[in-house]
C-alpha positions as CSV (number, residue, x, y, z in Angstrom):
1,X,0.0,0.0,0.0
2,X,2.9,2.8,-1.1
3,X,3.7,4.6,-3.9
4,X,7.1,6.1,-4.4
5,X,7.6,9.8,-5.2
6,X,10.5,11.8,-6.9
7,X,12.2,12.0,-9.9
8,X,13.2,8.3,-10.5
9,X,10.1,7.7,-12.8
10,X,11.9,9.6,-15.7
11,X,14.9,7.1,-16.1
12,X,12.1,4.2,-15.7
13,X,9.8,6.1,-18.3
14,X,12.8,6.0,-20.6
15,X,13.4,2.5,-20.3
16,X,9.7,1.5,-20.2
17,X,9.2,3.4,-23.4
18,X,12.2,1.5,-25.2
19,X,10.2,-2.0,-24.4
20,X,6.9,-0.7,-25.4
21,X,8.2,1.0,-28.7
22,X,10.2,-2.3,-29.6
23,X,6.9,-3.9,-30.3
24,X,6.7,-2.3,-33.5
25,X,9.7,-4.5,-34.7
26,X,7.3,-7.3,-34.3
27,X,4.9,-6.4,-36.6
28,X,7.1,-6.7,-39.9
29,X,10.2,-9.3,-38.7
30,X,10.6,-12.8,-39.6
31,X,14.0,-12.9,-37.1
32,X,11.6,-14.0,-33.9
33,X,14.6,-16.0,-32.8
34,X,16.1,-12.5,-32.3
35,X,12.7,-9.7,-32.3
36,X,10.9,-11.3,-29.2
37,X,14.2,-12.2,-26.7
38,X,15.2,-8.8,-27.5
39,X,11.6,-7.6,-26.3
40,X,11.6,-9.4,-23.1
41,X,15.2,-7.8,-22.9
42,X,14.2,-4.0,-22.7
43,X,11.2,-5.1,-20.6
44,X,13.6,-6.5,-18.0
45,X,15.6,-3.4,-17.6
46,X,12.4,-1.3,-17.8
47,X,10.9,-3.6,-14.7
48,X,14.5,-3.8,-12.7
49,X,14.7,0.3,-12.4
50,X,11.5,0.0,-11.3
51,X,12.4,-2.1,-8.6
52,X,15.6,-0.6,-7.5
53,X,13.7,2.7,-7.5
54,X,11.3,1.4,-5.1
55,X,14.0,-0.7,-2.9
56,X,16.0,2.8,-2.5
57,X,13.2,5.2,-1.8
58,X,12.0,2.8,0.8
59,X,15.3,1.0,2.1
60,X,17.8,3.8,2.8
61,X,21.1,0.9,3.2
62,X,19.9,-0.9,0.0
63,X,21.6,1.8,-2.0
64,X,25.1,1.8,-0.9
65,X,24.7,-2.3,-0.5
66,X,24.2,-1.6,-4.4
67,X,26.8,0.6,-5.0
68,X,29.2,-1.8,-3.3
69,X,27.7,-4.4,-5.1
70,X,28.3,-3.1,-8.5
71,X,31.7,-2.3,-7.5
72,X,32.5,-6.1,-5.9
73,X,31.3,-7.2,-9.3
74,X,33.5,-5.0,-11.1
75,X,36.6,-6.1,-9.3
76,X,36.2,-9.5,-10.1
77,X,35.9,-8.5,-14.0
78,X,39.0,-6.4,-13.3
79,X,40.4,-10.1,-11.8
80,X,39.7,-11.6,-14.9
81,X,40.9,-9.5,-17.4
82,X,44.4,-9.6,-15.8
83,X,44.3,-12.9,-15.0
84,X,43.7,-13.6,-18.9
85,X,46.9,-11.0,-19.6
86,X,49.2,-12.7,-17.8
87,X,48.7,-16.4,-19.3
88,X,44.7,-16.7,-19.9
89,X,45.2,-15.6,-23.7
90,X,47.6,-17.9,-24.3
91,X,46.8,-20.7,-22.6
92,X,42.7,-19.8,-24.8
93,X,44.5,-19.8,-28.3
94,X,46.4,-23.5,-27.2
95,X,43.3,-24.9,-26.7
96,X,41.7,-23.5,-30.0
97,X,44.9,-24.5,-32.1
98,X,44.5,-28.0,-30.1
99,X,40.8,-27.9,-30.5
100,X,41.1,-27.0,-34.4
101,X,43.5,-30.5,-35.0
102,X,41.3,-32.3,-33.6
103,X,38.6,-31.6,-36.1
104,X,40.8,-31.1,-38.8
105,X,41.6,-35.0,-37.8
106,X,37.8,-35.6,-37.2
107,X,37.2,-34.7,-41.4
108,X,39.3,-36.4,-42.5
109,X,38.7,-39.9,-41.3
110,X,35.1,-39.0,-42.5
111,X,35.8,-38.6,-45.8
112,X,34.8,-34.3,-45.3
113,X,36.6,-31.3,-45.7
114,X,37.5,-29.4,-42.8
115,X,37.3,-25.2,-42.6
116,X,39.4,-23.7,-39.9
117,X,37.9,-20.9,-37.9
118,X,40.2,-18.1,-39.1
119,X,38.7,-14.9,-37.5
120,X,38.3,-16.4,-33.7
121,X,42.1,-17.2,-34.8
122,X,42.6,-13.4,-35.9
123,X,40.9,-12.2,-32.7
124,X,43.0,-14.1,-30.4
125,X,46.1,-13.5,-31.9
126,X,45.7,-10.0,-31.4
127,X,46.0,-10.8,-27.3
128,X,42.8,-8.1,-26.4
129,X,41.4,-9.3,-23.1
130,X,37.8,-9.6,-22.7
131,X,37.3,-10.6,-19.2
132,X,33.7,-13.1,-18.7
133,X,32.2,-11.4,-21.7
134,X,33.4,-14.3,-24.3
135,X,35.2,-12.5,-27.2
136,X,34.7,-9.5,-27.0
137,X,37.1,-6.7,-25.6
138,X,34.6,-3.9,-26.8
139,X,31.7,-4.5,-24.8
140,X,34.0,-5.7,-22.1
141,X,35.7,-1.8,-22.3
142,X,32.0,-0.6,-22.4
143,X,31.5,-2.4,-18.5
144,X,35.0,-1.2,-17.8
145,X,34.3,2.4,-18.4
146,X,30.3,2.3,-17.1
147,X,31.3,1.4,-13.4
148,X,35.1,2.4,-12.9
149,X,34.3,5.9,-11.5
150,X,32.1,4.3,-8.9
151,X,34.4,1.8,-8.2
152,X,36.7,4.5,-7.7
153,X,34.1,6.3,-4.8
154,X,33.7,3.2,-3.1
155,X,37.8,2.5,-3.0
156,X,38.4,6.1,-1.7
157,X,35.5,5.7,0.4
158,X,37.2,2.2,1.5
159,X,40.4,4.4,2.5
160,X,39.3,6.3,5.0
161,X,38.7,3.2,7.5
162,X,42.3,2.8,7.4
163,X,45.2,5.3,9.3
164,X,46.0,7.6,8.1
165,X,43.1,8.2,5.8
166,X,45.3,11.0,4.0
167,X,47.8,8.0,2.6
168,X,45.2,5.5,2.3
169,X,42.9,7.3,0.2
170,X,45.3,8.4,-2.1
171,X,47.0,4.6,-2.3
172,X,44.0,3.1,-3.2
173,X,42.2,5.6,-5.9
174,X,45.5,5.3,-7.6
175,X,45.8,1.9,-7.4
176,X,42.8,1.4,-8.7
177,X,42.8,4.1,-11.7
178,X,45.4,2.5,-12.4
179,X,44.1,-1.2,-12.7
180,X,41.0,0.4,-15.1
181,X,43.2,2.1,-17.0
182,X,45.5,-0.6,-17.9
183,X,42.6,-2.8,-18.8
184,X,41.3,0.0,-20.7
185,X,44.8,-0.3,-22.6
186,X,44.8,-4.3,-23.2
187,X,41.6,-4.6,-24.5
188,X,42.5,-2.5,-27.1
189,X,39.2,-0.8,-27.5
190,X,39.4,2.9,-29.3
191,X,35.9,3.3,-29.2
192,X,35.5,2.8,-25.5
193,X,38.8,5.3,-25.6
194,X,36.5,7.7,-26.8
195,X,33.5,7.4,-24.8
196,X,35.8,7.5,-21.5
197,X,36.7,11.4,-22.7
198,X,33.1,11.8,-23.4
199,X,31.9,11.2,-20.1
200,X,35.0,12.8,-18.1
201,X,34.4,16.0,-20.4
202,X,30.3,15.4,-19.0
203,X,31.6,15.1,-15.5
204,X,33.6,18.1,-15.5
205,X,30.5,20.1,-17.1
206,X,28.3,19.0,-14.2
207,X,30.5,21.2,-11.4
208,X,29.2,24.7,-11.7
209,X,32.8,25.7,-11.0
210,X,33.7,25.0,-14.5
211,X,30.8,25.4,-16.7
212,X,31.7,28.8,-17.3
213,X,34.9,27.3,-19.0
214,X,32.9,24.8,-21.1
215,X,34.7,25.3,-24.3
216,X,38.2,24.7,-23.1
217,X,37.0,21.6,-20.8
218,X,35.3,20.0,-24.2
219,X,38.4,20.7,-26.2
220,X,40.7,18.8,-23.4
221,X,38.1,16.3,-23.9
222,X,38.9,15.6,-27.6
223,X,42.1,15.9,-27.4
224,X,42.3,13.4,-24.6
225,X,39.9,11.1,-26.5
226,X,41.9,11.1,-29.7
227,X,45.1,10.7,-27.4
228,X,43.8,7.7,-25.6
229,X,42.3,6.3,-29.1
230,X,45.6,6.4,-30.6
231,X,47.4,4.8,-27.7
232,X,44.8,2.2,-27.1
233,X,44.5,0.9,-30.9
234,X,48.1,0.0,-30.6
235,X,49.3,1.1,-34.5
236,X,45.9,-0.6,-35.7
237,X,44.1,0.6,-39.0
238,X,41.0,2.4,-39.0
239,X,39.2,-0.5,-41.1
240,X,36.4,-0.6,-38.2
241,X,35.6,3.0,-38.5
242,X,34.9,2.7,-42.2
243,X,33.0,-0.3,-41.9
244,X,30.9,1.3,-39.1
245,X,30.3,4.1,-41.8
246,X,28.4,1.6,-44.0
247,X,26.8,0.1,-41.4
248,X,25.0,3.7,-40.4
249,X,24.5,3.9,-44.5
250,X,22.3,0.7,-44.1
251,X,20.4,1.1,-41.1
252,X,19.7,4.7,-42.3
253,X,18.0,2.8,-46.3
254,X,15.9,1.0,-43.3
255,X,14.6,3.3,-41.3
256,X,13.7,5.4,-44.7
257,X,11.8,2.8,-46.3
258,X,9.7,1.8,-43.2
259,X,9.6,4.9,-40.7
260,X,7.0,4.5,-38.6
261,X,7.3,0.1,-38.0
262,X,11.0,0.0,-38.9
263,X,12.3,-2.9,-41.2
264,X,11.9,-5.6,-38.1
265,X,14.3,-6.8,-35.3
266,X,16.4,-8.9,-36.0
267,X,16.0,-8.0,-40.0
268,X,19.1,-5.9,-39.7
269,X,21.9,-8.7,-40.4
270,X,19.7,-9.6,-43.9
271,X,19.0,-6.0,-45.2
272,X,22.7,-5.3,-44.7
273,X,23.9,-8.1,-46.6
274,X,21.3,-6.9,-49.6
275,X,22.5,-3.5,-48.7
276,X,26.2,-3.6,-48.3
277,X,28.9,-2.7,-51.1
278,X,30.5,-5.2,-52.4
279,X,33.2,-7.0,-50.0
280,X,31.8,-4.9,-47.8
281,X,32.2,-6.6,-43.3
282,X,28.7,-8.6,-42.9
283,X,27.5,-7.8,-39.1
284,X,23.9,-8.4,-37.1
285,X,23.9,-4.6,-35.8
286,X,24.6,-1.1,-37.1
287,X,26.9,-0.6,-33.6
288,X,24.7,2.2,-33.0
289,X,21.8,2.1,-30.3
290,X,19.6,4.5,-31.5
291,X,19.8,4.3,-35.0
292,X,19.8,0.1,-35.1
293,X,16.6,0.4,-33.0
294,X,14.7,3.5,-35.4
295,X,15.8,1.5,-38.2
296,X,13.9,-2.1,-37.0
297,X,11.7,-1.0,-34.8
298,X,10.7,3.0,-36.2
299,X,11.1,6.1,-34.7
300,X,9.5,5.9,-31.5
301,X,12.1,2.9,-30.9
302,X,14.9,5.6,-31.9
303,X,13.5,8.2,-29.9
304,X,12.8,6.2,-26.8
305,X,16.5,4.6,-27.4
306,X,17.7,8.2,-27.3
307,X,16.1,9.4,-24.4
308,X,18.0,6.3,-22.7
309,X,21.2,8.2,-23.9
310,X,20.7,11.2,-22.4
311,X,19.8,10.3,-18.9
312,X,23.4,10.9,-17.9
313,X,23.5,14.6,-19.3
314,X,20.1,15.0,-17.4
315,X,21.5,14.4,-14.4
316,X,23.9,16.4,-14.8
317,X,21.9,19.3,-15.7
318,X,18.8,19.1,-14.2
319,X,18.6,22.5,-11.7
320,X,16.2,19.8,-9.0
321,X,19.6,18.0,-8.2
322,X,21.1,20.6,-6.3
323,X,20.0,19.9,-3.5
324,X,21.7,19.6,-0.3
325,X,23.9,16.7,-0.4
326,X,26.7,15.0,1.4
327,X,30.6,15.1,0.2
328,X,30.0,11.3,-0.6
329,X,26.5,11.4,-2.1
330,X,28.1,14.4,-4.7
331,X,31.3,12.2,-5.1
332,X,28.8,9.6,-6.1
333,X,26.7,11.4,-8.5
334,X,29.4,12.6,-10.1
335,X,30.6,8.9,-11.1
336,X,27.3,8.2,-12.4
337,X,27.3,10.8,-14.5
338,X,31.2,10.1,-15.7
339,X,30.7,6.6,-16.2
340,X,26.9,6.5,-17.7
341,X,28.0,8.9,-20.0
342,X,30.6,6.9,-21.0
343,X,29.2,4.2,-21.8
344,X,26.0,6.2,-23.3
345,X,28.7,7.8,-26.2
346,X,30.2,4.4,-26.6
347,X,26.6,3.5,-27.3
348,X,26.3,5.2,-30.3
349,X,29.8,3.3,-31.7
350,X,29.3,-0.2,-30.5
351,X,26.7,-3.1,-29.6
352,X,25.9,-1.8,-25.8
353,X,22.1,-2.5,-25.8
354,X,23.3,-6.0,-26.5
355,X,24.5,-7.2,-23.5
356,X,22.0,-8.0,-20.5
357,X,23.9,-7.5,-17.3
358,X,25.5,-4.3,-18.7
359,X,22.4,-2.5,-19.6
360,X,20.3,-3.7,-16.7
361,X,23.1,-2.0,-14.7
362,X,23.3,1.2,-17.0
363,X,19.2,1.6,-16.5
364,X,19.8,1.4,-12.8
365,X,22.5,3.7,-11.9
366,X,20.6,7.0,-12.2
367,X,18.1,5.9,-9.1
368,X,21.2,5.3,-7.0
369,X,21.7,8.7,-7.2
370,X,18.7,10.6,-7.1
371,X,17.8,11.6,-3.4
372,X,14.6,12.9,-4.0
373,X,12.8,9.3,-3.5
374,X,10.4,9.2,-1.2
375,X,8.0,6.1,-0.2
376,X,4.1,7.2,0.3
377,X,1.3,6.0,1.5
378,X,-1.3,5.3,-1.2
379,X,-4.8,7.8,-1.2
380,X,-7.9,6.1,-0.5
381,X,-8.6,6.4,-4.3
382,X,-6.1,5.6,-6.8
383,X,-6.1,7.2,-10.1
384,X,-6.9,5.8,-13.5
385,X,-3.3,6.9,-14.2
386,X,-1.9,5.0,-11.4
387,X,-3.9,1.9,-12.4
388,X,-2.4,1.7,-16.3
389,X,1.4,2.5,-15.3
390,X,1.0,-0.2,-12.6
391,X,-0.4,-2.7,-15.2
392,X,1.8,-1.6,-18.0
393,X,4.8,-3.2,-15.4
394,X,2.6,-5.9,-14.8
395,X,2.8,-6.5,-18.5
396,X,6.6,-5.4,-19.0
397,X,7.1,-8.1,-15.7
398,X,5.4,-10.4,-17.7
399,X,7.9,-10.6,-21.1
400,X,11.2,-10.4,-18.7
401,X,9.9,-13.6,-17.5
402,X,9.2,-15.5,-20.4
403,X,12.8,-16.1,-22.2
404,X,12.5,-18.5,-18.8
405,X,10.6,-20.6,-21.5
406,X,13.6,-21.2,-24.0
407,X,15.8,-22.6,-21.6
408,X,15.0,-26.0,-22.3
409,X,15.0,-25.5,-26.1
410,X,18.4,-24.0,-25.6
411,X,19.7,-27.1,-23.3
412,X,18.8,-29.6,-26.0
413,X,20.3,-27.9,-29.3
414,X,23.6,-27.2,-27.5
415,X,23.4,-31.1,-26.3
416,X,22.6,-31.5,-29.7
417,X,25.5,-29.4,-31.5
418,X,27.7,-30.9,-29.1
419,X,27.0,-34.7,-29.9
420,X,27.4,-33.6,-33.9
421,X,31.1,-32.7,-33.0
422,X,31.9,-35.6,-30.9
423,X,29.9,-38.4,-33.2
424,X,27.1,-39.6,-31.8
425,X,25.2,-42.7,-33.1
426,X,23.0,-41.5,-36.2
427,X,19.8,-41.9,-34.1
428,X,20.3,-40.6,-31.1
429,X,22.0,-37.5,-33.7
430,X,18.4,-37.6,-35.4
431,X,16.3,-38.1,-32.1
432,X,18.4,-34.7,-30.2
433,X,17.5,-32.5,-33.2
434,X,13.9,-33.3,-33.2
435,X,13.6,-32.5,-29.5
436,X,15.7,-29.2,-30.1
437,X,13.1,-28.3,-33.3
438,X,10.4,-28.9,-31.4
439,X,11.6,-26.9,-27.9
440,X,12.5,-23.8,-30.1
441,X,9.9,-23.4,-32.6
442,X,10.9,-19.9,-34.0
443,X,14.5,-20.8,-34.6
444,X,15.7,-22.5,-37.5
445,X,19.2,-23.4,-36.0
446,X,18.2,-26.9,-34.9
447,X,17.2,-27.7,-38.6
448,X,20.1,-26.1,-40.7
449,X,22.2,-28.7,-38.5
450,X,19.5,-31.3,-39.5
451,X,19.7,-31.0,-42.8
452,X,23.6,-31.1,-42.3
453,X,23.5,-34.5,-40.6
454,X,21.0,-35.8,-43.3
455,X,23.2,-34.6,-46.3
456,X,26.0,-36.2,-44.7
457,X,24.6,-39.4,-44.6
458,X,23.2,-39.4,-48.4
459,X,19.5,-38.8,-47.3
460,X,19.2,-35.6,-49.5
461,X,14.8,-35.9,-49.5
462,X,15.1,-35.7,-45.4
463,X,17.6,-32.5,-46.3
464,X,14.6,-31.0,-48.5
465,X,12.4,-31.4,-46.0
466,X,14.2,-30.0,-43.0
467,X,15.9,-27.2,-45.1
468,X,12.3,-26.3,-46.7
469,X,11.3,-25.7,-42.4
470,X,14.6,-23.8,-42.0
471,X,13.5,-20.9,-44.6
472,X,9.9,-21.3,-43.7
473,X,11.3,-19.8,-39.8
474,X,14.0,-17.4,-41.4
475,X,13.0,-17.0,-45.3
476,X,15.5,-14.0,-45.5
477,X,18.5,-16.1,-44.5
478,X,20.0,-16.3,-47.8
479,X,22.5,-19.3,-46.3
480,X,19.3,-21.5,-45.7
481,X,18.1,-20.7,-49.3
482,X,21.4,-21.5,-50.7
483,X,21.3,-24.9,-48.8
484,X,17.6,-25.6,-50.2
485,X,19.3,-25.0,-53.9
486,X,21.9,-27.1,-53.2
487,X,19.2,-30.2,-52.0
488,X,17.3,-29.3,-54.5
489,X,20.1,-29.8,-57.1
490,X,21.4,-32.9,-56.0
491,X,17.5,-33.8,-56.2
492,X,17.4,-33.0,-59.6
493,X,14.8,-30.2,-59.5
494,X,16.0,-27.5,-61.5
495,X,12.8,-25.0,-61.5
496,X,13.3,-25.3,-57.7
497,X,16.6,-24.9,-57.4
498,X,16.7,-21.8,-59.5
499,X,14.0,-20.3,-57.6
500,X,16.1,-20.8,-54.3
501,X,19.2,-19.7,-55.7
502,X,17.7,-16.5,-57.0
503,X,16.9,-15.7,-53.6
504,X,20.0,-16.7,-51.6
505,X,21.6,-14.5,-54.2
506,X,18.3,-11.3,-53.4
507,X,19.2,-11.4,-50.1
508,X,23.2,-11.3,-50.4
509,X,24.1,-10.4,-53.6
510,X,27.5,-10.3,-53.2
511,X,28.4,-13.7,-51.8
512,X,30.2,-15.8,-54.7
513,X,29.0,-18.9,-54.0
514,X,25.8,-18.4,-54.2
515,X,26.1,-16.6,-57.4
516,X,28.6,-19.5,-58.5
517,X,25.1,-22.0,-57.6
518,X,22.9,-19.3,-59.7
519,X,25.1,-19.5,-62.9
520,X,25.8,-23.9,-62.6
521,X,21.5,-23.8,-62.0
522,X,21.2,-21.4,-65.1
523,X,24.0,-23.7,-67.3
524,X,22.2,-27.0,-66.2
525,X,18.8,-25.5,-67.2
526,X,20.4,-24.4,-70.7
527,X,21.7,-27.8,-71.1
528,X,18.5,-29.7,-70.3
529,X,16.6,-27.3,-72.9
530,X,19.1,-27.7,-75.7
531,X,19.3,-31.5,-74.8
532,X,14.9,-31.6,-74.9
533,X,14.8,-33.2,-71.5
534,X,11.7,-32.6,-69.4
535,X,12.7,-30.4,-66.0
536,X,11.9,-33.9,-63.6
537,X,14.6,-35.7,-66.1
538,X,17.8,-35.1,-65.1
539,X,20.6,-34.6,-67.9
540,X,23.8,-36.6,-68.0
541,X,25.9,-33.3,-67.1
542,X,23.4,-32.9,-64.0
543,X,24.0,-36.7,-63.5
544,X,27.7,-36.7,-62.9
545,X,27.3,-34.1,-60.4
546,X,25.2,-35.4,-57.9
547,X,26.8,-37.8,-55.5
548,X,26.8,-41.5,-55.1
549,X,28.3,-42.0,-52.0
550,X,28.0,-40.6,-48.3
551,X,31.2,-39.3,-48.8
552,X,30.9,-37.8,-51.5
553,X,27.8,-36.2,-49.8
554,X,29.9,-34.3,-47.3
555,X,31.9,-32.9,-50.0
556,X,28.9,-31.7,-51.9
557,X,27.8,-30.0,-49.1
558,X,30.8,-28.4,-48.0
């Protein structure tokens, strides 16, 4: 029977507004596998500032137990990252090389051919660490840079129960300024780089003591962000940068041609391929938050996305939080807005709204802050207004709970994909997949490795069949169409063949081999005419190319 008062309903309003506006991706994606876990993702973050708002107001000690918290957790990332420095990476890229020979040795007792995994190769040879987020030192930077300066408060904070306070404050901020930043520097990230200046140039804007110098404290700012970008990339091109330019140039086709719905989540990694220049680096998101959601999800998603964005520079801005504080509740308001603006700029240059535990953090650091909060009883009559917003979290509580439902599905296609690798008996191979199909009924994965495992054994009409399911879940997956060809082929249906391979070849026109399986349908179809053969009669040409044996089989499908 309380209602909490105060500002906190504007970062929860933002959030909220980002899960209700991402069901307008729904209405035109055929990605579900991606559209509705990404749904139940903004919900989540929506439903857990709503919590922690209430927890604060109402629970005075629950905010610094979360501060603390988020620092304890950042520490142990910090842990991990040197820990993989100073052997991790190496002892990683053994077990990969290792890993590799072993299915290189695994093909080739079957009869297949075996194709090494070259860019995992790439990304470890470069030696960026990456902490617990698998393989990727970018959005491990973006955590990095999101909680350091609080990390920092608590440390300084930690200092002061030790004598004398004046050496042990000192000892520890430096120490550990000095462990972020030396993370900051082996994970290599230039982008993070940037959004560290970014915030510390919002930070310093936020003290009314230097506003009135806000030109020369946002030109320190860029020159310390193109210093630390420079020293972090360590003498790498700027490849990224220009492949991030084409990725803007396709998100910004999509959000012109559909506006108001947005081309679908999820239905960014297939416009891009039909999009893309030629050669151009295939990726599932434009690295950009607002303009990869306004592009799949319309405007309102963009919008609401922004408004997310901005929360930092409202804190810092808004003339309500000066109010009187403590020396420790300012020091702590000031990391938030350091380190949420950080990681809002990196935002617009990476995949940030991808990653669960760093944006339900992100959405919850504002109400740590905000002292305004105040529990209140409820009146005797509660308003129609009241009545929706508490349903609307009902609902938003509703689809952060239901990914709860795939976990099953996901248990039995990685128990599946596992026992492919190590050779599993064929029907306990067939029996897995079913289960996985049938447990994840919007995702075509389970079938694509279906129809590998049937091709592999020589059944290409149980390929056909499972392939045909695989583009009737993703039909703009221009790999799935290629495989249907491919069946088809060997099945010795041209019409249908061609048909597939036109749109493997639609929806990623510059991929060779499918254009290689468009021009050997095309030739086999001019052959067959010139020969007067009937399209179910195979010709001799289409004869010799279809295989005989299982192994054979394997080769035709790699």
């Amino acid at each position: 029977r309380q209602t909490v008062k105060g500002r906190g309903i504007w970062p929860v309003a933002a959030w909220s507004a980002l899960a209700g506006a991402s069901l307008f991706g729904l209405l035109r994606t055929t990605e579900w596998e991606y559209a509705l876990p990404f749904v139940c993702h903004a919900a989540s973050a929506a439903v857990l500032a709503a919590a922690v708002r209430r927890i604060v107001a109402c629970d005075p000690w629950a905010r610094r137990l979360l501060v603390r918290t988020l620092a304890a957790s950042l520490l142990w990332c910090c842990v991990r990252g040197v820990e993989q420095r100073f052997g991790g990476l190496a002892r990683t890229e053994e077990e990969f090389l290792r890993g590799q020979a072993q299915e290189r040795e695994r093909a080739e007792k079957q009869g297949g051919v075996f194709n090494p995994n070259s860019g995992l190769h790439d990304k470890l040879k470069q030696r960026r660490v990456y902490g617990p987020f698998p393989m990727s030192a970018n959005l491990y930077a973006a955590h990095l840079i999101l909680l350091a300066p609080l990390l920092l408060v608590v440390l300084w904070r930690a200092g002061g129960r030790f004598e004398p306070a004046r050496v042990s404050r000192p000892l520890l901020l430096g120490l550990g300024a000095l462990l972020c930043l030396a993370l900051l520097y082996w994970s290599g990230s230039r982008s993070a780089a940037l959004g560290l200046a970014a915030g510390l140039a919002l930070g310093g804007l936020s003290l009314p003591a230097l506003r009135r110098w806000r030109i020369p404290v946002a030109a320190m700012a860029l020159l310390l962000g193109i210093g630390l970008m420079f020293a972090v990339g360590g003498g790498r091109n700027l490849l990224s940068a220009s492949a991030r330019l084409q990725y803007y140039r396709s998100a910004w086709i999509m959000f012109r041609t559909q506006p108001v719905t947005g081309a679908g989540l999820g239905e960014f990694y297939t416009d891009h391929l039909r999009l893309r220049p030629l050669h151009a680096e295939p990726t599932h998101m434009p690295h950009n938050m607002p303009l990869g959601l306004a592009a799949q999800a319309g405007i309102l998603a963009g919008l609401a996305a922004l408004a997310c964005l901005v929360l930092p520079a409202w804190l810092a801005f808004s003339p309500r939080q000066q109010v009187a504080e403590e020396k420790d509740d300012r020091l702590e308001r000031l990391a938030v807005v350091v380190g949420l603006g950080a990681w809002s700029a990196h935002a617009f240059l990476d995949l940030n709204v991808q990653v669960p535990g760093t944006v339900l953090t992100a959405a919850c650091l504002p109400l740590l802050v905000l002292h305004d909060q105040a529990c209140a009883a409820l009146p005797e009559q509660v308003g129609r207004g009241q009545r929706l917003w508490t349903a609307f979290l009902l609902l938003l509580t509703g689809f952060a709970f239901l990914p709860i439902l795939r976990v099953p599905g996901e248990y039995r296609f990685q128990k599946f994909s596992t026992s492919m690798q190590t050779g599993e008996p064929a029907m306990v191979l067939l029996e897995q997949g079913k289960q996985a199909a049938r447990w994840l009924p919007t995702s075509p994965q389970p079938h694509r490795l279906l129809g590998r495992f049937a091709e592999a054994k020589g059944n290409h009409g149980d390929a056909l069949m499972v392939y045909e399911r695989a583009v009737q879940r993703a039909p703009h997956r221009a790999g799935f169409w290629a495989q249907l060809a491919r069946v088809r082929l060997v099945l010795g249906d041209l019409p249908g063949a061609a048909s597939a391979a036109a749109e493997a070849v639609r929806w990623d026109p510059g991929h060779p081999k499918y254009q290689a399986y468009q021009a050997l349908i095309r030739g086999l179809r001019l052959v067959q005419h010139s020969w007067g053969l009937s399209s179910s009669q195979p010709s001799p040409l289409q004869e010799s190319c279809t295989p005989t044996t299982p192994q054979e089989a394997r080769l035709s499908s790699h």
